[in-house]
DONUVO-49513 format. One record per residue: x, y, z of N, C-alpha, C in turn; residue in three letters; residue number from 1. Coordinates in nm, 3 decimals. Atoms other than C-alpha are relative to their C-alpha. Example, Ala and Ser with C-alpha at 12.3 -4.5 7.8 and 13.67 -1.06 7.14 Angstrom:
n.xx = 0.089 | n.yy = -0.119 | n.zz = 0.000 | ca.xx = 1.230 | ca.yy = -0.450 | ca.zz = 0.780 | c.xx = 0.090 | c.yy = 0.120 | c.zz = 0.000 | res = ALA | n = 1
n.xx = -0.082 | n.yy = -0.119 | n.zz = -0.006 | ca.xx = 1.367 | ca.yy = -0.106 | ca.zz = 0.714 | c.xx = -0.077 | c.yy = 0.109 | c.zz = 0.073 | res = SER | n = 2
This chain:
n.xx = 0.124 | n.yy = -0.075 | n.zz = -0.010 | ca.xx = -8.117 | ca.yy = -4.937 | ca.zz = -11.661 | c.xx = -0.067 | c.yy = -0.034 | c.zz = 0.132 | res = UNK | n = 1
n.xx = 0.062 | n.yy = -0.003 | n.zz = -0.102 | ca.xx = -8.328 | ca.yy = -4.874 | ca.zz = -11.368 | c.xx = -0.161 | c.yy = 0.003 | c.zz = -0.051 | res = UNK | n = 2
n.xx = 0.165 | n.yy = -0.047 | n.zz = -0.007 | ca.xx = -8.730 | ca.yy = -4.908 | ca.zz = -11.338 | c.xx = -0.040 | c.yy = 0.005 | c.zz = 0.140 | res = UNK | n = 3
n.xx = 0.023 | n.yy = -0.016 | n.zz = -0.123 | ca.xx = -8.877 | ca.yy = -4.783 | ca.zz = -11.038 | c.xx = -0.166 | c.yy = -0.038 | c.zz = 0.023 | res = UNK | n = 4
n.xx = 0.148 | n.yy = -0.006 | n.zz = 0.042 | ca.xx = -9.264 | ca.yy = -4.879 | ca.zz = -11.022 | c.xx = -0.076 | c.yy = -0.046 | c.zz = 0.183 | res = UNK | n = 5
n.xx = 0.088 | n.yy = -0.022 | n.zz = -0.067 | ca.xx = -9.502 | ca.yy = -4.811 | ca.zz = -10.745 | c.xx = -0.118 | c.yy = -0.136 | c.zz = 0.008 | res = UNK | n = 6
n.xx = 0.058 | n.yy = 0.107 | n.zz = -0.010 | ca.xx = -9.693 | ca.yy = -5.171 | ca.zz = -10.614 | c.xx = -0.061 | c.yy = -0.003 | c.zz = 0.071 | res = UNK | n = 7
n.xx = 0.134 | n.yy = -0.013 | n.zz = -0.136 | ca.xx = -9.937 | ca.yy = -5.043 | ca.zz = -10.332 | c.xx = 0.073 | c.yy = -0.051 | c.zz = 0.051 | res = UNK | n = 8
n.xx = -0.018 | n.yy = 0.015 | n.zz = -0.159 | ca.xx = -9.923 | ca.yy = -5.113 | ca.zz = -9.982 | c.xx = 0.098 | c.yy = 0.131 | c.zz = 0.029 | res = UNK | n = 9
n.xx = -0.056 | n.yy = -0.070 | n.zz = -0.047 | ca.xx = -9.688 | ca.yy = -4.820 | ca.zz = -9.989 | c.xx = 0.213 | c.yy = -0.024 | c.zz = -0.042 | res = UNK | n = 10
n.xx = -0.115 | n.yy = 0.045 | n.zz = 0.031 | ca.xx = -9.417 | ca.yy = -5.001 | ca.zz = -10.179 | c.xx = 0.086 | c.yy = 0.019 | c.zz = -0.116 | res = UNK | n = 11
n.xx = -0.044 | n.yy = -0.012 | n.zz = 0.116 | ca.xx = -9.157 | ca.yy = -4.951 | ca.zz = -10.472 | c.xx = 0.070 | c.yy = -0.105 | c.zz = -0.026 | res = UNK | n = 12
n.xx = -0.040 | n.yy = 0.105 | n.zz = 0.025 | ca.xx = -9.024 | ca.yy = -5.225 | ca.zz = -10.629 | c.xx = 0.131 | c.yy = 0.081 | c.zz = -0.119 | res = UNK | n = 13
n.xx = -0.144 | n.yy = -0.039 | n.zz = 0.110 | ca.xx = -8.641 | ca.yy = -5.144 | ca.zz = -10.850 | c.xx = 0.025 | c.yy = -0.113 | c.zz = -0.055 | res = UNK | n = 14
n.xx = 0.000 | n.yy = 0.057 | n.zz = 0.129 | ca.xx = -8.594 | ca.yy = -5.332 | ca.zz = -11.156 | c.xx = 0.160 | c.yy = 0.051 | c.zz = -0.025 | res = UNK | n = 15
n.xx = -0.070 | n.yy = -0.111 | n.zz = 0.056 | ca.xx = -8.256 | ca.yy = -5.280 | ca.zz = -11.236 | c.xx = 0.110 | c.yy = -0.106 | c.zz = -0.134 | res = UNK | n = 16
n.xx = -0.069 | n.yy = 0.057 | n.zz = 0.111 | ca.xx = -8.045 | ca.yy = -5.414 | ca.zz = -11.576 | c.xx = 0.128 | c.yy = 0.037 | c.zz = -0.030 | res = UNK | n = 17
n.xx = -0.119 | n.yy = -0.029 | n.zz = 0.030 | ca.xx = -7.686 | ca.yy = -5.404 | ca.zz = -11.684 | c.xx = 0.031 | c.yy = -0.104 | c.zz = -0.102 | res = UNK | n = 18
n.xx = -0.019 | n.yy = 0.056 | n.zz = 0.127 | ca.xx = -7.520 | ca.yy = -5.515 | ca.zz = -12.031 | c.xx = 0.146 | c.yy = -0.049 | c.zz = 0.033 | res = UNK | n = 19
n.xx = -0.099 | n.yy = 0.108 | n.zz = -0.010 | ca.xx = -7.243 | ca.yy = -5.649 | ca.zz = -11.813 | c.xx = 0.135 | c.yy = 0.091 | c.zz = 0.041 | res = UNK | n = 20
n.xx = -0.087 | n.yy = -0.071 | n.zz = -0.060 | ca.xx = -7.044 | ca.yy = -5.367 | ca.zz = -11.710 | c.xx = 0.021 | c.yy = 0.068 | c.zz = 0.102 | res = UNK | n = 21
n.xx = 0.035 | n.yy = -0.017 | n.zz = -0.219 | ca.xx = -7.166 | ca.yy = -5.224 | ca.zz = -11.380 | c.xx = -0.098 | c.yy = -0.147 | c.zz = 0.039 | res = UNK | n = 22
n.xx = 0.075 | n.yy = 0.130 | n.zz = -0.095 | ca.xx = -7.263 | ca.yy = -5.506 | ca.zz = -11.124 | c.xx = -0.102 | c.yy = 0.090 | c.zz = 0.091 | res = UNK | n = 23
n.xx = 0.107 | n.yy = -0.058 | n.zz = -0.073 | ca.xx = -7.613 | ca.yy = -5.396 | ca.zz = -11.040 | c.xx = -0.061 | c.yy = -0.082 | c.zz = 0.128 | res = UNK | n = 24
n.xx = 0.052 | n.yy = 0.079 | n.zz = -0.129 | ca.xx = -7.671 | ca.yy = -5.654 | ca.zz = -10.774 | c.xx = 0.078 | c.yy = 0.080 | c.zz = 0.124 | res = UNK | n = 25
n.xx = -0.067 | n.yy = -0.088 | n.zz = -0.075 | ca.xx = -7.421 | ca.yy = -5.447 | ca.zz = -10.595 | c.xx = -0.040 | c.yy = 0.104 | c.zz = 0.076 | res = UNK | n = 26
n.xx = 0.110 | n.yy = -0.109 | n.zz = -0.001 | ca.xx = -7.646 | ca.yy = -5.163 | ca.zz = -10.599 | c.xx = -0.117 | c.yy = 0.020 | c.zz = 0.043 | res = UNK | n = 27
n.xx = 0.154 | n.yy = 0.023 | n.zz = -0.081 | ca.xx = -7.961 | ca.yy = -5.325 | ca.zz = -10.506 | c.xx = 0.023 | c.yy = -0.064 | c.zz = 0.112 | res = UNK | n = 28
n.xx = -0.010 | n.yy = 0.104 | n.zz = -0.096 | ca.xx = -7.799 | ca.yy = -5.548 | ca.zz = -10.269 | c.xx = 0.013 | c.yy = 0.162 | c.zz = 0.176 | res = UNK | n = 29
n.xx = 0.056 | n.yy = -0.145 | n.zz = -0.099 | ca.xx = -7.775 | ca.yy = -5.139 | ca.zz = -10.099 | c.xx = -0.113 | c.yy = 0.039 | c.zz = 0.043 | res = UNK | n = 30
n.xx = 0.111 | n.yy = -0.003 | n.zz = -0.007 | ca.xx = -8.100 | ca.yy = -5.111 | ca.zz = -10.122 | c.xx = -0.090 | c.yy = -0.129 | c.zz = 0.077 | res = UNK | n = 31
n.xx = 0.063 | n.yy = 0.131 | n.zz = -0.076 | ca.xx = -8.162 | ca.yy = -5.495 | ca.zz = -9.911 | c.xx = -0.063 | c.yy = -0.073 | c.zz = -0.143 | res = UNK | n = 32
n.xx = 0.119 | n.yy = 0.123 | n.zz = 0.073 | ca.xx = -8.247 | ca.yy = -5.656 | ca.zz = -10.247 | c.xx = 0.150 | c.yy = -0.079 | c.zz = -0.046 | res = UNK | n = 33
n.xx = -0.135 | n.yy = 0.064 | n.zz = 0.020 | ca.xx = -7.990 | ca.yy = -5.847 | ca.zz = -10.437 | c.xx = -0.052 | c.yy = -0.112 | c.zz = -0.168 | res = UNK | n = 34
n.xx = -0.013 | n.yy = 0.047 | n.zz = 0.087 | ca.xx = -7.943 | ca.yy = -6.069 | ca.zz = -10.756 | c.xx = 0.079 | c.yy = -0.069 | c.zz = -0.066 | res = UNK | n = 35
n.xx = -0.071 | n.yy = 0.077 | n.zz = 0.024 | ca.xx = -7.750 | ca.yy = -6.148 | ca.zz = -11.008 | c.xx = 0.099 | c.yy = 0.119 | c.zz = -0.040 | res = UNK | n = 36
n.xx = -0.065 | n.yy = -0.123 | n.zz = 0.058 | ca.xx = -7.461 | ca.yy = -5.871 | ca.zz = -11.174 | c.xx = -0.083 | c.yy = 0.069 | c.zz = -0.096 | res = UNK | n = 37
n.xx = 0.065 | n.yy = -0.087 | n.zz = 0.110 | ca.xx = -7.651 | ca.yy = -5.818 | ca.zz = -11.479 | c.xx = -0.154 | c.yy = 0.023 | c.zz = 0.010 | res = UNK | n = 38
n.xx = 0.147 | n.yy = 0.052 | n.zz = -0.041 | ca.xx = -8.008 | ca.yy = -5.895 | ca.zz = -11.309 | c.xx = -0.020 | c.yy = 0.035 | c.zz = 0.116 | res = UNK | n = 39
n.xx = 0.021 | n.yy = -0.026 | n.zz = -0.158 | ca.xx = -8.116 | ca.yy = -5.710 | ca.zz = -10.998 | c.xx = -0.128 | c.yy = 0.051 | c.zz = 0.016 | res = UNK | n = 40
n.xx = 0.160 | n.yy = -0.064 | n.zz = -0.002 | ca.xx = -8.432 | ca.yy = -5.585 | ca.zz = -10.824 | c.xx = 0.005 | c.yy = 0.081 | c.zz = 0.164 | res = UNK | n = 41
n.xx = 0.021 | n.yy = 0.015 | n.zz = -0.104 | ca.xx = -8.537 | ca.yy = -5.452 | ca.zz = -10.477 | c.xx = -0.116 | c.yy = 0.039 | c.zz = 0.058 | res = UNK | n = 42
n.xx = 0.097 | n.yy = -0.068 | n.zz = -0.055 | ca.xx = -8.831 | ca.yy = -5.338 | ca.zz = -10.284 | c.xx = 0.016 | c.yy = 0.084 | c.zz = 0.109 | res = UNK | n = 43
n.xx = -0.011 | n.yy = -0.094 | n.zz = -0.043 | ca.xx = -8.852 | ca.yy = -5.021 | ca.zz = -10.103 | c.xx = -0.131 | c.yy = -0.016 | c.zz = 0.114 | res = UNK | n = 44
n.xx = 0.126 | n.yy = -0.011 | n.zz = -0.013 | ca.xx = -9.098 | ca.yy = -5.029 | ca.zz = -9.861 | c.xx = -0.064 | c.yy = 0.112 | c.zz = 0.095 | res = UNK | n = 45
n.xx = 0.037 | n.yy = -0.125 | n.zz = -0.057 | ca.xx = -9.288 | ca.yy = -4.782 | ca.zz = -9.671 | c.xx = 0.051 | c.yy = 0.135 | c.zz = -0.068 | res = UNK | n = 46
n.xx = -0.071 | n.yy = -0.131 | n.zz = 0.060 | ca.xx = -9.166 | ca.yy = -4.506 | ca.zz = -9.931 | c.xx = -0.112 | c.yy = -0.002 | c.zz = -0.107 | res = UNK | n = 47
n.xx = 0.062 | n.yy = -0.049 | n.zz = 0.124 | ca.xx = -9.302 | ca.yy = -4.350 | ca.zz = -10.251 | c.xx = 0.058 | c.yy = 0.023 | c.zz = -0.113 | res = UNK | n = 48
n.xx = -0.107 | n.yy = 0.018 | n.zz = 0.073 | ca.xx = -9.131 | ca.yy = -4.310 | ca.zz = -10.554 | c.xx = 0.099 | c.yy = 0.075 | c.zz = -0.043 | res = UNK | n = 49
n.xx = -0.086 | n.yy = -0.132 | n.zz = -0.016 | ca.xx = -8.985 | ca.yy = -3.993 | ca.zz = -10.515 | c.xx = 0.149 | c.yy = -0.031 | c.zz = 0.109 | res = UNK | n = 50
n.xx = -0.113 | n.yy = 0.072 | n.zz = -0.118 | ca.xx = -8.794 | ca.yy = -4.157 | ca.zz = -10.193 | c.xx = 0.077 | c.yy = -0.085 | c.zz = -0.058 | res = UNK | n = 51
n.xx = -0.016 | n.yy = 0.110 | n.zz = 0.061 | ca.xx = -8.727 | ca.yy = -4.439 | ca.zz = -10.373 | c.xx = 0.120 | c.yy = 0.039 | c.zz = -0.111 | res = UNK | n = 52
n.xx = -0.078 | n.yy = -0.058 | n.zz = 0.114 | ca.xx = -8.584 | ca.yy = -4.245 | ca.zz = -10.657 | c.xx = 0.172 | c.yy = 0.046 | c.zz = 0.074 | res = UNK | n = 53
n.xx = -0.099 | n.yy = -0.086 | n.zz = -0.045 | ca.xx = -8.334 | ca.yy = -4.026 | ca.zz = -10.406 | c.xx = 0.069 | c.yy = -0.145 | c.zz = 0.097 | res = UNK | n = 54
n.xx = -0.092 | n.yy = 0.079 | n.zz = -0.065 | ca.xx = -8.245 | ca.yy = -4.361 | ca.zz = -10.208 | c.xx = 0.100 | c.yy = -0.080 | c.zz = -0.119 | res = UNK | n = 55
n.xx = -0.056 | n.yy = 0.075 | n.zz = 0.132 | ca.xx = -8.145 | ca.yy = -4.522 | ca.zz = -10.573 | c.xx = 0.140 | c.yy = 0.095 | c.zz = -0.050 | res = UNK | n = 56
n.xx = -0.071 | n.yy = -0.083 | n.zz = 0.034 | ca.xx = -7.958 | ca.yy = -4.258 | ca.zz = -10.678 | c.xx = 0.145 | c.yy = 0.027 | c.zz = 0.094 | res = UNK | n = 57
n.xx = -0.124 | n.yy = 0.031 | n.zz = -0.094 | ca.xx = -7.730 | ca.yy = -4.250 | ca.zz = -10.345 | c.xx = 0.042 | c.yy = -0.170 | c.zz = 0.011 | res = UNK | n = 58
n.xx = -0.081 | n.yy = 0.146 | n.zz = -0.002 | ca.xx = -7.676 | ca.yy = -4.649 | ca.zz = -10.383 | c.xx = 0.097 | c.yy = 0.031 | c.zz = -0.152 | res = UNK | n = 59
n.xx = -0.100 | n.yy = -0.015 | n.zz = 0.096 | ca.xx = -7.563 | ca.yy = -4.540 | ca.zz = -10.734 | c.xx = 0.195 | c.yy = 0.098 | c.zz = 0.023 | res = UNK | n = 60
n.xx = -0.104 | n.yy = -0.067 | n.zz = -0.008 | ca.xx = -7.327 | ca.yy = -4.313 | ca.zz = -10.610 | c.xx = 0.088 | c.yy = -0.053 | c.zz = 0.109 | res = UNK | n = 61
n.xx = -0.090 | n.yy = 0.045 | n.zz = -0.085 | ca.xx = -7.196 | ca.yy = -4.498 | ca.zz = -10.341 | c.xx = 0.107 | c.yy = -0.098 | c.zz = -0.078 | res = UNK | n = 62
n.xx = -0.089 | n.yy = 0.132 | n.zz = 0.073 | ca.xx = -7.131 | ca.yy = -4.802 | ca.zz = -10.600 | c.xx = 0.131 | c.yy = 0.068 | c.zz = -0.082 | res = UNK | n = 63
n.xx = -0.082 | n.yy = -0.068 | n.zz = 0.069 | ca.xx = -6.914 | ca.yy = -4.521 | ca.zz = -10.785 | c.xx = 0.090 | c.yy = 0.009 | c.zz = 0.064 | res = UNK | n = 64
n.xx = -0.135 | n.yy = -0.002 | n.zz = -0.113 | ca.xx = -6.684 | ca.yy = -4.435 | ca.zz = -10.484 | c.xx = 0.053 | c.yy = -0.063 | c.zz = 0.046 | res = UNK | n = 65
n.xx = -0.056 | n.yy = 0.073 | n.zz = -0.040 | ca.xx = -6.674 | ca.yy = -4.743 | ca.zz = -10.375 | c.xx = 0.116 | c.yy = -0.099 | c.zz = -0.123 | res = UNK | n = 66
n.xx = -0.038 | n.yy = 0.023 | n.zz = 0.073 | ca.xx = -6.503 | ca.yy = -4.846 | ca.zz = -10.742 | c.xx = 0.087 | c.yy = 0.040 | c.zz = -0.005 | res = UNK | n = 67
C-alpha cells in the first residue's frame, strides 16, 4: 500500500507498505527515499500531490520492468 499525504512547505511525504512480496524500498529508493523491503517512505519536495501521485506511479512501473 501506498499513502501519499501533503506536509506543507510544498512537500509530499510516501508511506509505502508491503506484506513481503514487492520490495517497496526499491520503489521509494526511485523516488530518493529508501528503507526497508516491507517498510518504505519518501519525500517529494517542491510538488503537490497530484505530481507526487504521477511520479509514484512511474517508480511503480519502472519496479515492474525492471522485474
Amino acid at each position: 500500500s501506498f499513502v501519499l499525504s501533503y506536509i506543507g512547505n510544498d512537500t509530499v511525504q510516501i508511506s509505502a507498505r508491503s506484506l513481503g512480496e514487492e520490495n517497496v524500498q526499491l520503489i521509494m529508493e526511485n523516488l530518493g527515499g529508501g528503507g526497508h523491503s516491507t517498510m518504505a517512505a519518501a519525500q517529494i519536495k517542491n510538488s503537490d500531490i497530484d505530481t507526487a501521485r504521477d511520479m509514484l506511479l512511474k517508480a511503480i512501473d519502472n519496479y515492474y520492468l525492471a522485474k
